[in-house]
N, C-alpha and C positions, 0 to 999 in steps of 0.2 A: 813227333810234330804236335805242339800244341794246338787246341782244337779251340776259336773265339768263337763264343755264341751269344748273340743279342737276342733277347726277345724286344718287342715294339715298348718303345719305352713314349709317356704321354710328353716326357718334356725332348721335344729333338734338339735343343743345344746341347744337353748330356749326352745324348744317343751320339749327334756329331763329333763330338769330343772323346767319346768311348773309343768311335769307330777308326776315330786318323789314330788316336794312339795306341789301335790295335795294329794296326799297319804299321806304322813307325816303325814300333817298339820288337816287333816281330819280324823273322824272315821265314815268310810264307809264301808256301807254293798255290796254294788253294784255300779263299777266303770265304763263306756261305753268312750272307748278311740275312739269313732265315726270310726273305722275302720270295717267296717261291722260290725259283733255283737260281737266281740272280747270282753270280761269281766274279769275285777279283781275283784275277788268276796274272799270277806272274811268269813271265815270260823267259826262256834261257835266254842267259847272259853273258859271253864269251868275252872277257876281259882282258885286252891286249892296248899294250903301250902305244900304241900307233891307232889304236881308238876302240869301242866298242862294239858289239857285234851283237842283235836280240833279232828272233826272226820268228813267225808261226807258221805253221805247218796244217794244212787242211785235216781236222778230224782227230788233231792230235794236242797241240795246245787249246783250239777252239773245238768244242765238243757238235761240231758241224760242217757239213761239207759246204767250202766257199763258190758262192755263185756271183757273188756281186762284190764290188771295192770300192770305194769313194772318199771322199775326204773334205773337210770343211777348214775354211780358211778364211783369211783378210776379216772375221768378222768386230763390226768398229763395239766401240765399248760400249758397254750396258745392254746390249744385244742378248737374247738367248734364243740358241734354235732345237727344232725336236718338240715337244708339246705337241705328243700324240702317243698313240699305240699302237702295235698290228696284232691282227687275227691271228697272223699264221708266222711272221715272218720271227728270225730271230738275228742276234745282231752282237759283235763283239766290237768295243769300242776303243781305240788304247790312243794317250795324248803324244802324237811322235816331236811333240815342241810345243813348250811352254806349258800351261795349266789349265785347265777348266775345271769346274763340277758337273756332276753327272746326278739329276736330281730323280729318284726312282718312285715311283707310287704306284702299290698295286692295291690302290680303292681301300685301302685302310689305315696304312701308314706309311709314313716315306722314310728314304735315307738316301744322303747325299753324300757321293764319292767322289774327294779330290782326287783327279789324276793329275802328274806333274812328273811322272817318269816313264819313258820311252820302252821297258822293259815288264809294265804294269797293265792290265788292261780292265774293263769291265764288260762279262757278258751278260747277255740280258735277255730271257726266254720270251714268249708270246706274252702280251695281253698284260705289258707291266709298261704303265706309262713312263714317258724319259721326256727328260729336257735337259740340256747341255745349258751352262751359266756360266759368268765368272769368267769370259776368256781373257785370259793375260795377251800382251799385246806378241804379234808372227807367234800366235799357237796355230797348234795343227793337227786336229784330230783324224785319226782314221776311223773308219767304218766297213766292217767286215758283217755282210749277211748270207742269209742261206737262200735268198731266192733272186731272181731278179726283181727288177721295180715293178709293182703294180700299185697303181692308185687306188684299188680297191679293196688293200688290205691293213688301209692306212681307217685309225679311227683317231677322228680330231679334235671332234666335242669330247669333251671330258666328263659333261650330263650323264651320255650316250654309254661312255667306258664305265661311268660309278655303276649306269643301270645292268647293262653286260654283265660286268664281275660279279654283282648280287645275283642275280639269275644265272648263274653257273657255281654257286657257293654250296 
């Protein structure tokens, strides 16, 4: 398996353009966008005439035991939800219809993953800010975390996150 490795590059339209055409161009099991441990990780795919089949499995496709499920929908255009971080929490994210981006920033440089297939996901360790963009219209993201909801381990200022991650650097 070929191994794609980016370091932070200063112009992110090149960075963007590296990264979908590393996808593409590739069939990859496990994607490492060197952003902490951030993963595009693909999903099995049981390909049958009568339709397709991708499923996760607690601890095994997601490197976490599932506590929580939810899902984001109906959102109108120009919309983006997420713009924040957690402490503790972690989070695997996959588009089960239509497209988003999944815009990642861990306090230094960002990169942004189109999802647009049902078999594809992104996971996304502690204390790496996210923001979902760009939804195409009836998408529908899921959301897979390891904890359940707590409002206190959500951080929202992004101040608050740049000063966090320098004091833990």
């Amino acid at each position: 398996m070929d191994d794609y490795t980016f370091q932070p590059l200063r112009n992110k339209y090149f960075h963007f353009y590296n990264l979908k055409l590393a996808i593409k161009e590739c069939q990859i099991k496990l994607f490492d966008c060197k952003m902490n441990e951030t993963k595009l990780i693909e999903l099995p795919k049981m390909v049958d005439p009568r339709g397709n089949l991708s499923f996760i499995q607690s601890g095994s496709q997601v490197p976490f035991t599932i506590e929580r499920t939810y899902w984001i929908y109906d959102v109108p255009g120009g919309e983006m939800r997420g713009g924040h971080a957690f402490y503790e929490m972690q989070e695997f994210i996959v588009a089960l219809s239509g497209s988003f981006d999944v815009v990642l920033d861990d306090g230094v440089s960002k990169n942004i993953i189109s999802l647009n297939r049902s078999y594809r996901g992104v996971y996304i360790p502690k204390m790496i800010w996210r923001s979902l963009e760009n939804f195409s219209t009836n998408s529908l993201a899921l959301v897979l975390s390891d904890q359940p909801y707590n409002v206190n381990d959500y951080i929202r200022d992004y101040d608050l996150y740049l000063k966090l991650k320098s004091e833990n650097q």
